[in-house]
ZAVEXLUM-837698 format. One record per residue (C-alpha): residue number from 1; residue in three letters; x, y, z. Coordinates in Angstrom, 2 decimals. Example, Ala and Ser with C-alpha at 12.3 -4.5 7.8 and 13.67 -1.06 7.14 Angstrom:
% residues 2
1 | ALA | 12.30 | -4.50 | 7.80 $
2 | SER | 13.67 | -1.06 | 7.14 $
% end
This chain:
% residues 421
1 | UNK | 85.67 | -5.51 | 133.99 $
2 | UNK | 88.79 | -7.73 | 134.17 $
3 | UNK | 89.80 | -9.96 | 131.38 $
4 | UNK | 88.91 | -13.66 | 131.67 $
5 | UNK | 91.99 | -15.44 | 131.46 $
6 | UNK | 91.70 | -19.37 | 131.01 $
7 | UNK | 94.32 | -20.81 | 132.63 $
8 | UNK | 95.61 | -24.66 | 132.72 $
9 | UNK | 96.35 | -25.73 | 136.80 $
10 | UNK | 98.05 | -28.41 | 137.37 $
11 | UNK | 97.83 | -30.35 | 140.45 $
12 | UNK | 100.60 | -33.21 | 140.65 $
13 | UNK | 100.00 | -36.20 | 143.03 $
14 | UNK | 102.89 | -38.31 | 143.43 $
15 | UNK | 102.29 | -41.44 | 145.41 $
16 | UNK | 105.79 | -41.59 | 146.61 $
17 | UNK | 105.53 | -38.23 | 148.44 $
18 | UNK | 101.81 | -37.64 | 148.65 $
19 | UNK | 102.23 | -37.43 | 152.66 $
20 | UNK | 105.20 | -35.23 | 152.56 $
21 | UNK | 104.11 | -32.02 | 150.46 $
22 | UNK | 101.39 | -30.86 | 147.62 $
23 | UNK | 102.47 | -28.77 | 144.53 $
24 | UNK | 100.34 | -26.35 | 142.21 $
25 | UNK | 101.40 | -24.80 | 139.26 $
26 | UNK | 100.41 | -22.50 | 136.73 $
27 | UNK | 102.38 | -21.27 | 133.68 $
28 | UNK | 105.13 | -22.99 | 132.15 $
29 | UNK | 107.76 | -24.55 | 134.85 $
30 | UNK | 110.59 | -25.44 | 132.66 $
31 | UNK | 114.10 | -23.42 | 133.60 $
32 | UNK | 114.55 | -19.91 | 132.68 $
33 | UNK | 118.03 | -18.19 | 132.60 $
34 | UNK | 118.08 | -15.14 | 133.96 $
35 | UNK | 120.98 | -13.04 | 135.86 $
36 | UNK | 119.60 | -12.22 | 139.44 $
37 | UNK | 119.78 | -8.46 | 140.83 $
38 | UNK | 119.21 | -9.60 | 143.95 $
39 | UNK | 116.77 | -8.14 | 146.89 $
40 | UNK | 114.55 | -9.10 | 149.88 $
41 | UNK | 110.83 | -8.43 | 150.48 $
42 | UNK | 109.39 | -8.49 | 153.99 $
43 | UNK | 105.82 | -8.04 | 155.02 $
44 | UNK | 104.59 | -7.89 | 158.58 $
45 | UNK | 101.38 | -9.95 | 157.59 $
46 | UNK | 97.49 | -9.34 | 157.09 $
47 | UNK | 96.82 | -8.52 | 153.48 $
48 | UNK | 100.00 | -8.35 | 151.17 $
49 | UNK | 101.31 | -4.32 | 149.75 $
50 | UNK | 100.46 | -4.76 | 145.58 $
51 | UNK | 103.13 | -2.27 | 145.65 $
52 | UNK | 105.67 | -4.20 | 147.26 $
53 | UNK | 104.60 | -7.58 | 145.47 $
54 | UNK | 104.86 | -6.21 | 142.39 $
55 | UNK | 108.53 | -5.46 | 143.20 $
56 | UNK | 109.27 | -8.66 | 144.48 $
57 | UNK | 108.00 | -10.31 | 141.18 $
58 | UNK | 109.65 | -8.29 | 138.43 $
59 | UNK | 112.59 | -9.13 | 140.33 $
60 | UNK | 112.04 | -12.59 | 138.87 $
61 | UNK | 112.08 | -11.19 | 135.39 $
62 | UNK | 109.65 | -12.76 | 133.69 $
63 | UNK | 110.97 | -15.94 | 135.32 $
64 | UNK | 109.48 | -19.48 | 137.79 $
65 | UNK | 108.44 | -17.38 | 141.59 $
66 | UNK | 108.02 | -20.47 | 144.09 $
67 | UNK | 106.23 | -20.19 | 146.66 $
68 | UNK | 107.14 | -22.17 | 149.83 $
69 | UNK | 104.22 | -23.20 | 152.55 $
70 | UNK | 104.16 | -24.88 | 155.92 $
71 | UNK | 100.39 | -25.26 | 155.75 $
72 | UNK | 97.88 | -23.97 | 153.67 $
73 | UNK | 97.24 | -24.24 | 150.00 $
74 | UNK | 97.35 | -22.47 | 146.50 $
75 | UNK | 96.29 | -18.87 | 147.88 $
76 | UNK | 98.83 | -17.40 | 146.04 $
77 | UNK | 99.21 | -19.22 | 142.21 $
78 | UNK | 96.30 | -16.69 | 140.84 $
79 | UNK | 97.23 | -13.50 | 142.44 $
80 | UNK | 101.02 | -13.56 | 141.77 $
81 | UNK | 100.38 | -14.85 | 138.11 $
82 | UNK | 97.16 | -13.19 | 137.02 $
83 | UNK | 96.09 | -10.43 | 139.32 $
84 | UNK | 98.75 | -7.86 | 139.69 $
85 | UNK | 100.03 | -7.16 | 136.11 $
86 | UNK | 103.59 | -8.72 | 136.13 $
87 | UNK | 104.74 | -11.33 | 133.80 $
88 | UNK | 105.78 | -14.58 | 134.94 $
89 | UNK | 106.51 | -18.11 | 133.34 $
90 | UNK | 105.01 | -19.88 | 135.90 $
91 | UNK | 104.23 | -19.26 | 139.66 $
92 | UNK | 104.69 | -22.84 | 141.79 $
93 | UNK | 103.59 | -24.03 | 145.08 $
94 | UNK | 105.30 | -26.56 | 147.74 $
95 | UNK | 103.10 | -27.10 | 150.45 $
96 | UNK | 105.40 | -28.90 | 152.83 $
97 | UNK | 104.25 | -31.41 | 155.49 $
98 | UNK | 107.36 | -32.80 | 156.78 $
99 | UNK | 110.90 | -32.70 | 157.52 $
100 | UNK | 111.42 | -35.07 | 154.41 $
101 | UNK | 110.91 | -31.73 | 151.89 $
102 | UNK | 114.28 | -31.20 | 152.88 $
103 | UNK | 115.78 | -33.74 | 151.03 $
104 | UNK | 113.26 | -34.78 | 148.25 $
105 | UNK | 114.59 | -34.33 | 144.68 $
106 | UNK | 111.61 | -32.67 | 143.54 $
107 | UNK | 111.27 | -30.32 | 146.10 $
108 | UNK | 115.24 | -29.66 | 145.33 $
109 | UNK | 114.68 | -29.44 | 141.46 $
110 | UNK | 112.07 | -26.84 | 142.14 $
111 | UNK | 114.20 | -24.58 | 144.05 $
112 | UNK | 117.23 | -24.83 | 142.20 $
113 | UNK | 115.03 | -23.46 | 139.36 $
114 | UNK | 113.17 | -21.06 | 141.14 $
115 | UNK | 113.84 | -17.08 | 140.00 $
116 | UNK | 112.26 | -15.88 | 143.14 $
117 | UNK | 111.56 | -17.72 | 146.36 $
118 | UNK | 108.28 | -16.47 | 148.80 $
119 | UNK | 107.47 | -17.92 | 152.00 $
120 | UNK | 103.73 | -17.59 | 153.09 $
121 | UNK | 102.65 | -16.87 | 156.67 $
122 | UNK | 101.77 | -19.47 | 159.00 $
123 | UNK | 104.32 | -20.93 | 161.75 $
124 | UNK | 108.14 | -20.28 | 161.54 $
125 | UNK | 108.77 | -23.08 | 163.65 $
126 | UNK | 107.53 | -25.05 | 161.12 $
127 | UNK | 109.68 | -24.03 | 158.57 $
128 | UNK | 113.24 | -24.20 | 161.05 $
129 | UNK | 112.00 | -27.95 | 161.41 $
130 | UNK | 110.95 | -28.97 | 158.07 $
131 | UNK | 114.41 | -26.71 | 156.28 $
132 | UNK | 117.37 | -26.06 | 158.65 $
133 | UNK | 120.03 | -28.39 | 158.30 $
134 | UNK | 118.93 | -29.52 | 154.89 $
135 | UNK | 119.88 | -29.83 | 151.70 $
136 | UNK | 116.87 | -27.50 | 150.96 $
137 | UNK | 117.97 | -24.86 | 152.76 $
138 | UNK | 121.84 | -25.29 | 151.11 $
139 | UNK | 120.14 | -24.50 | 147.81 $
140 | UNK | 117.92 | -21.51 | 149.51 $
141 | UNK | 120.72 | -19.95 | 150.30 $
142 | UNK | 122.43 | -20.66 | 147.15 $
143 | UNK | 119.88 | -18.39 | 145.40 $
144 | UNK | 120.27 | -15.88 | 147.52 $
145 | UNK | 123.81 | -15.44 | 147.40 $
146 | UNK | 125.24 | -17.09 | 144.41 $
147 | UNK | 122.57 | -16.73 | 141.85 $
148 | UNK | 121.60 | -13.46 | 143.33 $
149 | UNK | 118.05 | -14.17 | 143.34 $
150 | UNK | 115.02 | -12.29 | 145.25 $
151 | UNK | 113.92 | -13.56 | 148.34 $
152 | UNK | 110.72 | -12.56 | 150.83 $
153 | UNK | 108.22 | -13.29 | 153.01 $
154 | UNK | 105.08 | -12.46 | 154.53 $
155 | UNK | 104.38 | -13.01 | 158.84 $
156 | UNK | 106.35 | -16.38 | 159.65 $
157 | UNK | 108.25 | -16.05 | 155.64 $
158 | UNK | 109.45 | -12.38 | 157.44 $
159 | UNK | 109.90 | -13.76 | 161.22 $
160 | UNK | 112.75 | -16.59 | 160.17 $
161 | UNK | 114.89 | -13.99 | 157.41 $
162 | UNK | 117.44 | -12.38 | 159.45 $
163 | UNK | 120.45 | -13.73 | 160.89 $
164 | UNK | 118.23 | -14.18 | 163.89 $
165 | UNK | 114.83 | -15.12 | 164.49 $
166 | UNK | 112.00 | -15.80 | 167.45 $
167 | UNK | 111.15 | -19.46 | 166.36 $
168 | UNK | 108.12 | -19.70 | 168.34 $
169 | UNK | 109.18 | -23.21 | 169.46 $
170 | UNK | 106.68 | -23.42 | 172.75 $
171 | UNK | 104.53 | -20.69 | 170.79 $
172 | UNK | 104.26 | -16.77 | 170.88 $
173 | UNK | 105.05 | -15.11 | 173.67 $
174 | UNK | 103.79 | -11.08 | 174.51 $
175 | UNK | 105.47 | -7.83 | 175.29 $
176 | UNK | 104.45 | -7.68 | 179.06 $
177 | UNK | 105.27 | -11.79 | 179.14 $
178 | UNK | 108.88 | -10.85 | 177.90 $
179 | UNK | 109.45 | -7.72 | 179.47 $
180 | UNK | 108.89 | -9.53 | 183.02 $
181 | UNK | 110.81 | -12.52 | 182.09 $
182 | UNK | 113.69 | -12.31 | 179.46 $
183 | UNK | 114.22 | -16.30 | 180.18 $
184 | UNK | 110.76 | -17.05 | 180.05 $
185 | UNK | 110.34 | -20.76 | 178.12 $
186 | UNK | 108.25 | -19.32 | 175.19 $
187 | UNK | 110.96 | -16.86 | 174.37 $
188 | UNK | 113.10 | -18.81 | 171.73 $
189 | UNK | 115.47 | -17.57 | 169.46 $
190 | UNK | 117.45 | -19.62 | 167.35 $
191 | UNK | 120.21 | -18.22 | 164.02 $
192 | UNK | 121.54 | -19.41 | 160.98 $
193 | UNK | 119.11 | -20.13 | 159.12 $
194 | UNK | 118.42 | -18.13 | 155.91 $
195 | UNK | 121.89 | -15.75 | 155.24 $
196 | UNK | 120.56 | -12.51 | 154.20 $
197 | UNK | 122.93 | -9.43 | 152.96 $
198 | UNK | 122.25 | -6.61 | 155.34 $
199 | UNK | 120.14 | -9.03 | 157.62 $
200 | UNK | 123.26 | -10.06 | 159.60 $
201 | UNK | 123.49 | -9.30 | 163.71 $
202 | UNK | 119.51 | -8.26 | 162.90 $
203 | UNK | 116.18 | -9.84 | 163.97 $
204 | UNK | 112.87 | -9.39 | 162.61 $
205 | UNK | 109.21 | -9.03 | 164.21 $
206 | UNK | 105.69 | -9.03 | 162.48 $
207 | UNK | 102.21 | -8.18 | 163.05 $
208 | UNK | 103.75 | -5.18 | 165.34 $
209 | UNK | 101.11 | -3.56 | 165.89 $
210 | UNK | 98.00 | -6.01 | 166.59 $
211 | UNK | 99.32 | -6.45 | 169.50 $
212 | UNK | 101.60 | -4.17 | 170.56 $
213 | UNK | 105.28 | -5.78 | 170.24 $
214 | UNK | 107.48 | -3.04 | 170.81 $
215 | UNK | 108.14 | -4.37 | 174.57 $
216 | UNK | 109.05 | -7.87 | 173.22 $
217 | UNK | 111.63 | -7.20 | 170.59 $
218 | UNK | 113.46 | -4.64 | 172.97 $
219 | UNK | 113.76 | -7.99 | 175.17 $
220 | UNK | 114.50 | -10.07 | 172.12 $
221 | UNK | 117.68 | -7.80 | 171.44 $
222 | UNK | 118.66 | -7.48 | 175.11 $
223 | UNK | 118.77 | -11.54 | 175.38 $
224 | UNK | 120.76 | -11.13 | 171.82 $
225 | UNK | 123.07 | -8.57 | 173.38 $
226 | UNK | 122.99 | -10.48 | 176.71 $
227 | UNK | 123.98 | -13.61 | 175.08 $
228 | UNK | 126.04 | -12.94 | 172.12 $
229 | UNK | 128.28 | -9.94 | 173.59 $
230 | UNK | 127.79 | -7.80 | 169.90 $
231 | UNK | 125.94 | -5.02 | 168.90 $
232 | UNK | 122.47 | -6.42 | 167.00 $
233 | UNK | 119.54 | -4.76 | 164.87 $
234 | UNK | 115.91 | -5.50 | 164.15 $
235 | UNK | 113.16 | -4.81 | 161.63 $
236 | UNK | 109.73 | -4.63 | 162.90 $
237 | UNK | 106.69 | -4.17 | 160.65 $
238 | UNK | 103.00 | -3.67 | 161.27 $
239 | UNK | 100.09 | -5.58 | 159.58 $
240 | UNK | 99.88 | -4.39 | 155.91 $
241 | UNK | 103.26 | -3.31 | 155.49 $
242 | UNK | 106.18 | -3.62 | 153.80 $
243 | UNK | 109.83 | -3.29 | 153.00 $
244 | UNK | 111.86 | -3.89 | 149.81 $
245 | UNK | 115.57 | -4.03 | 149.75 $
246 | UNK | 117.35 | -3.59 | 146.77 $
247 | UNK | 120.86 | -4.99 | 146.31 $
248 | UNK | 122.51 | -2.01 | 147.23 $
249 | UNK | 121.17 | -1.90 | 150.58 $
250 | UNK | 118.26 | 0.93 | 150.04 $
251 | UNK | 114.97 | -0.13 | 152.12 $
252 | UNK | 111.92 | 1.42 | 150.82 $
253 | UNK | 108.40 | 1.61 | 152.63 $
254 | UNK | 105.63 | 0.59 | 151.52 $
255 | UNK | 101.91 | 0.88 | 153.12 $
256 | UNK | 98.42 | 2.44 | 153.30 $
257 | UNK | 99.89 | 5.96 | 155.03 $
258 | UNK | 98.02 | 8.35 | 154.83 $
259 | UNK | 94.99 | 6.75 | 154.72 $
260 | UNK | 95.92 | 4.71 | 157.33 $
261 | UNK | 98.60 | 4.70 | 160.26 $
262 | UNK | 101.20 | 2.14 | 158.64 $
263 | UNK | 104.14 | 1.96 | 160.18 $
264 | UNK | 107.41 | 0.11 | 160.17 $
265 | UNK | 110.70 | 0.37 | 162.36 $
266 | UNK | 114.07 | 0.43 | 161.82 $
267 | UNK | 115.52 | -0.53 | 165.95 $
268 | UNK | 119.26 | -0.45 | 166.68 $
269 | UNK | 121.12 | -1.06 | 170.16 $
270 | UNK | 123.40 | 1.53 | 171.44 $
271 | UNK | 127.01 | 1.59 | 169.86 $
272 | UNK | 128.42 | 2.65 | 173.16 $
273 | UNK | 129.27 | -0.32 | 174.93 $
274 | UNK | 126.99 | -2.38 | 172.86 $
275 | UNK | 124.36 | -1.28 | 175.85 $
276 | UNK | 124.10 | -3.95 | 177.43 $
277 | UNK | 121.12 | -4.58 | 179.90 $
278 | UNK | 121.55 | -3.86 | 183.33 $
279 | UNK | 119.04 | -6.63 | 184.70 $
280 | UNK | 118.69 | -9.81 | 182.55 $
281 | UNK | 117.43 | -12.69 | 185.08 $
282 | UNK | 115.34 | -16.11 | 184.39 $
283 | UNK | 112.48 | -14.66 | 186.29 $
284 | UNK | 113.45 | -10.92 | 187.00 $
285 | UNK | 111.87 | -7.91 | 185.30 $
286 | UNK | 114.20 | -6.40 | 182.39 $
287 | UNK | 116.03 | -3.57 | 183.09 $
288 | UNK | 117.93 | -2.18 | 180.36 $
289 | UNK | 118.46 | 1.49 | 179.78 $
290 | UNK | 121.82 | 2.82 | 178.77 $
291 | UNK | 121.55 | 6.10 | 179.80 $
292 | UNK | 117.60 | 5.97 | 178.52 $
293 | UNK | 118.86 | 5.55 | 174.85 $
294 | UNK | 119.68 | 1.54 | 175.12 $
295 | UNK | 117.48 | 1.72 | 171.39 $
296 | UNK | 118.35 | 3.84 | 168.94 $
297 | UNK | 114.77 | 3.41 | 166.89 $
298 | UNK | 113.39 | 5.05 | 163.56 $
299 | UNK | 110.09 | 4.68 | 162.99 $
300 | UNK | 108.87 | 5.29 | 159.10 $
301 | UNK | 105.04 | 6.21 | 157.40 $
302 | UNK | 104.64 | 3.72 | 155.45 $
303 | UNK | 103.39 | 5.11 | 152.68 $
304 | UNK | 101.92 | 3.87 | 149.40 $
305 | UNK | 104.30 | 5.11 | 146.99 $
306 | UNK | 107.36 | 3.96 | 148.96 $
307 | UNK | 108.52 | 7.92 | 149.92 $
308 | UNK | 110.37 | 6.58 | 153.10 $
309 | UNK | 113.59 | 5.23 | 152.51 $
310 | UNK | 116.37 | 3.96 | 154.91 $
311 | UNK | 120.03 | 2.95 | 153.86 $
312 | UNK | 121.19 | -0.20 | 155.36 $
313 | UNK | 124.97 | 0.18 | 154.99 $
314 | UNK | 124.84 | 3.15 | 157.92 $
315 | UNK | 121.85 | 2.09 | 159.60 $
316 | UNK | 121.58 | 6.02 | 159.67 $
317 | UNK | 121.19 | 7.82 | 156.21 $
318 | UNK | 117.10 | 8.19 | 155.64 $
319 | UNK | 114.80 | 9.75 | 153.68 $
320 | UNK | 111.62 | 10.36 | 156.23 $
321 | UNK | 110.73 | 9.30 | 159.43 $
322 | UNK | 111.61 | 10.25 | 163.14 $
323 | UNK | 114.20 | 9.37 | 165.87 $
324 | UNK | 113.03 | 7.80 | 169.14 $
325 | UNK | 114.65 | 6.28 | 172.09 $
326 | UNK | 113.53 | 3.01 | 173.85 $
327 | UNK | 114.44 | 2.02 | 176.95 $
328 | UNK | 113.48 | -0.45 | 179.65 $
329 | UNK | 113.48 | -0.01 | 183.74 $
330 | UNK | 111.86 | -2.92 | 185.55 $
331 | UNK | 109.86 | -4.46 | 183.00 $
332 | UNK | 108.05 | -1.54 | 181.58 $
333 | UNK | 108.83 | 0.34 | 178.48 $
334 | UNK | 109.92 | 4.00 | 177.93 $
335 | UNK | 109.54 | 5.68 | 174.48 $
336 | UNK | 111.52 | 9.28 | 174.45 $
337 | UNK | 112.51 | 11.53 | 171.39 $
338 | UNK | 115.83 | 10.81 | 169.91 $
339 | UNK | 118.09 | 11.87 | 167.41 $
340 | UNK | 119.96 | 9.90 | 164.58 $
341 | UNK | 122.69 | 7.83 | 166.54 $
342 | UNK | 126.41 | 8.79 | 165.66 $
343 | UNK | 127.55 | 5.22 | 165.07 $
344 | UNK | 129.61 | 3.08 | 162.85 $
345 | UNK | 129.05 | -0.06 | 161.56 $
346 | UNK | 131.42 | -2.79 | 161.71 $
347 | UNK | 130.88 | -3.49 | 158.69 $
348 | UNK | 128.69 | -2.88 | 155.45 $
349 | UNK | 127.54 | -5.32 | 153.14 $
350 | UNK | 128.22 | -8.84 | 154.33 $
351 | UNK | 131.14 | -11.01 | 152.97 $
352 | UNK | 129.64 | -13.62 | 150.60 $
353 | UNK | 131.40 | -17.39 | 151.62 $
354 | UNK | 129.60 | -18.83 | 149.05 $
355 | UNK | 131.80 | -18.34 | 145.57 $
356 | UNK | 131.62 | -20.12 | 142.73 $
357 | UNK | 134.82 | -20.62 | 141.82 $
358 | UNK | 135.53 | -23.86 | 139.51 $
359 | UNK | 134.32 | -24.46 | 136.19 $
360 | UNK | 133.05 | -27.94 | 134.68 $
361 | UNK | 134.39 | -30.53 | 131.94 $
362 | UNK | 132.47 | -33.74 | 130.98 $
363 | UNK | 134.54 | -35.51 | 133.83 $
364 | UNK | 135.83 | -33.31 | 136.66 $
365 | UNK | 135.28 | -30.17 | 138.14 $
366 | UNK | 138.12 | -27.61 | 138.02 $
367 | UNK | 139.15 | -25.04 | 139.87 $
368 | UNK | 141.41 | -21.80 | 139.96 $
369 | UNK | 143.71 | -23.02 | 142.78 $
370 | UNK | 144.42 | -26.00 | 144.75 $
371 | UNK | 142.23 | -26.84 | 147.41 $
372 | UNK | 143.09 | -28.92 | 150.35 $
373 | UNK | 140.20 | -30.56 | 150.11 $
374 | UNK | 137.32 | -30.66 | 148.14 $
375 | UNK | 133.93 | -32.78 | 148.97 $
376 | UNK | 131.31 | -34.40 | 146.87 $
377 | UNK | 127.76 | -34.95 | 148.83 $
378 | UNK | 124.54 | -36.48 | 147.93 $
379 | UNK | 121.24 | -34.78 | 148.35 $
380 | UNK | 121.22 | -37.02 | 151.99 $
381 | UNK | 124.42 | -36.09 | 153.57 $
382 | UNK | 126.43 | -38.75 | 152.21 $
383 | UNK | 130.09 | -38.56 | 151.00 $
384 | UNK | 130.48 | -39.38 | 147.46 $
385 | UNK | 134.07 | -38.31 | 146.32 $
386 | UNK | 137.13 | -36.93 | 148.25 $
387 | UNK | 140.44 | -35.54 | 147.20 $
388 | UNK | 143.27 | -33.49 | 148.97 $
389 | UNK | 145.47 | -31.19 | 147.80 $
390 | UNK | 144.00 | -30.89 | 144.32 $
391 | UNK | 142.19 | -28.90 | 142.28 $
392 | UNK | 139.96 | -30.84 | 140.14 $
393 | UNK | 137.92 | -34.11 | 140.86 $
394 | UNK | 136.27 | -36.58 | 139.48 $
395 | UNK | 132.18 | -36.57 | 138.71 $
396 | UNK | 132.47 | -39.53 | 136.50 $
397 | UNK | 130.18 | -42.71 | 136.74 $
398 | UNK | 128.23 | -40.71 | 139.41 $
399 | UNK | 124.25 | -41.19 | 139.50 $
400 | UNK | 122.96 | -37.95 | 137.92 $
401 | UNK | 121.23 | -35.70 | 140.35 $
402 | UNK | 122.03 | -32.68 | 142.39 $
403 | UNK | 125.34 | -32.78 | 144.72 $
404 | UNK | 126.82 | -30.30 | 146.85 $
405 | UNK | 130.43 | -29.62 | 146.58 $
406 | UNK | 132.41 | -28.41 | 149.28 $
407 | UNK | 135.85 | -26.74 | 148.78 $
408 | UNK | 138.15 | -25.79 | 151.72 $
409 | UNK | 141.74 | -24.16 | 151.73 $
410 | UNK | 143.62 | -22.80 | 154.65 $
411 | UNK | 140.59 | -23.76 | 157.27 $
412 | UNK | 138.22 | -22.10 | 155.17 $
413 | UNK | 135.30 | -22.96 | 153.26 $
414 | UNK | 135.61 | -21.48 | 149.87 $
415 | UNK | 132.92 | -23.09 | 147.77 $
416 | UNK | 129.84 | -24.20 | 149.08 $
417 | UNK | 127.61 | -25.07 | 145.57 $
418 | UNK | 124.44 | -27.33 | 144.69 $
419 | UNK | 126.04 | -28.40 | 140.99 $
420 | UNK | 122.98 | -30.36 | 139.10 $
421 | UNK | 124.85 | -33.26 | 137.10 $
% end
């Protein structure tokens, strides 16, 4: 029999913001300090992997997990805190209804003090309207790759973490819908949005399996080759899976296999030539083969101890699965046998822009070098404090509150930093 455990909700109704978002708690919410180690967790939806959640929360280390919602409610505050054995200071939920989120304080407080950041299924549209552009999704980032927090998602909170993502704008589209029309108006893919090491040039796709999306995320990277002349990747995953990326760039698998036929997939384009389609035409059938190997594609058992492995800084090295090629000729899909591509990547592990580089005194902020400019912004876009060729500026007399600061030297951005004053 499980324990009873009494636990204290609270439900805060501010009638400020009542129409813009909801928020649960449980636990305490005040700020931990804890040094990230990083990661991403990705689920292709249905019921979440314990296996794989578990993971995702003693990443937070003991720490404040928020979740983040486009609709919904507080499905997750019990599981995450009571039900699968990790402990957590508090588990919180936003429940966003608006575009405003983006900006609120509150909403900004909690994420700057989050230790792990989930975003539950629902629409990923939703969440590109209510984050992109926003202050909100400055300080997402920020834990990602400053604090070197965890990140994940489950359906639409997988759908919108790579580099690229199918927003599902004019809603979903299907394989045969995309195969027969790369152009067609429900096929919309947008970027930069969440900045994900080893999620760059890469797309993801959920629910693969019920139904059968193979066909549309080989036309989601031809449009991406098609449009963006450079050699892209994608992560698929069936209902009930999931993967877990560690900060070194080791994926491991997690599922019901081999009870049941979980799956995930690892999908490449060709290196030669970046094989490019053949046939990409508002209205025309796809045709993209490359020789019959225009996708170099592992697919992985997921199993439920996480035996499958794959190494995201090759896109090759794995421990498990099998080598397929994919390939498309008139709007129909080909699946051969395949081999391990002989490819190199461009690059490994991303560059990180976003560097914390300046330290703080009661009145200014300093930094290591001089800047040509440096930028002080409110939580709504607005300009607070320039200065030029300088390293150090004022924060004195300002309202207290979060503002971003922007450094740049020699055309480039070299800070980019929510600083809470």
């Amino acid at each position: 029999m499980k324990k009873i455990i009494l636990t204290f909700w609270v439900l805060l109704t501010f009638l400020n913001f009542a129409q813009d978002f909801t928020y649960f708690s449980i636990g305490d919410t005040s700020d931990v300090a804890i040094t990230g180690t990083g990661g991403v967790c990705i689920m292709g939806g249905g019921t979440e992997d314990d296996t794989a959640m578990q993971w995702f929360l003693n990443k937070a280390q003991s720490g404040n997990v928020l979740v983040l919602r486009a609709s919904g409610s507080d499905g997750y505050q019990d599981y995450f805190y009571n039900q699968l054995g990790v402990n957590l200071a508090s588990v919180e939920t936003l429940v966003m209804n608006n575009a405003n989120c983006g900006s609120h304080p509150f909403v900004l407080d909690r994420i700057s003090k989050a230790d792990a950041i989930w975003f539950a299924g629902g629409d990923q549209f939703l969440y590109k309207s209510y984050l992109k552009g926003t202050a909100a999704e400055d300080l997402i980032n920020e834990h990602i790759n400053v604090e070197n927090q965890v990140i994940g998602g489950t359906s639409a909170g997988m759908a919108i973490q790579g580099e690229y993502y199918f927003d599902a704008q004019n809603g979903t589209i299907s394989s045969q819908t995309a195969l027969n029309n790369p152009f067609d108006q429900n096929l919309t893919l947008d970027n930069n949005f969440l900045e994900n090491d080893y999620l760059t040039n890469l797309i993801t796709d959920t629910h693969f399996d019920s139904p059968d999306r193979k066909g549309r995320i080989s036309t989601f990277l031809a449009r991406l080759v098609n449009d963006n002349q450079e050699r892209v990747f994608a992560i698929a995953c069936e209902e009930y899976t999931a993967i877990c990326i560690e900060n070194n760039g080791i994926a491991t698998v997690y599922g019901g296999y081999p009870e049941y036929d979980d799956k995930v997939y690892f999908i490449q384009t060709n290196c030669e030539g970046y094989g490019y389609p053949e046939v990409i035409e508002a209205g025309q059938p796809l045709t993209y083969t490359n020789n019959q190997k225009a996708l170099h594609v592992l697919e992985m058992q997921a199993t439920t101890t996480g035996t499958a492995t794959f190494d995201l800084t090759d896109w090759v090295t794995s421990n498990g699965g099998n080598w397929q090629n994919w390939y498309v000729s008139n709007g129909q899909l080909f699946e051969t046998s395949g081999q391990a591509p002989n490819c190199t990547l461009s690059s490994s592990k991303p560059s990180n822009q976003t560097t914390l580089n300046y330290s703080v005194s009661e009145s200014h902020l300093l930094f290591n070098q001089i800047c040509d400019e440096i930028i002080l912004y409110s939580t709504d876009g607005k300009v607070l404090r320039r200065s030029i060729q300088t390293n150090q500026i004022s924060i004195s007399g300002l309202e207290k509150g979060l503002i971003l600061v922007h450094a740049h030297k020699d055309d480039t951005r070299i800070c980019s930093k929510w600083f809470n004053y």
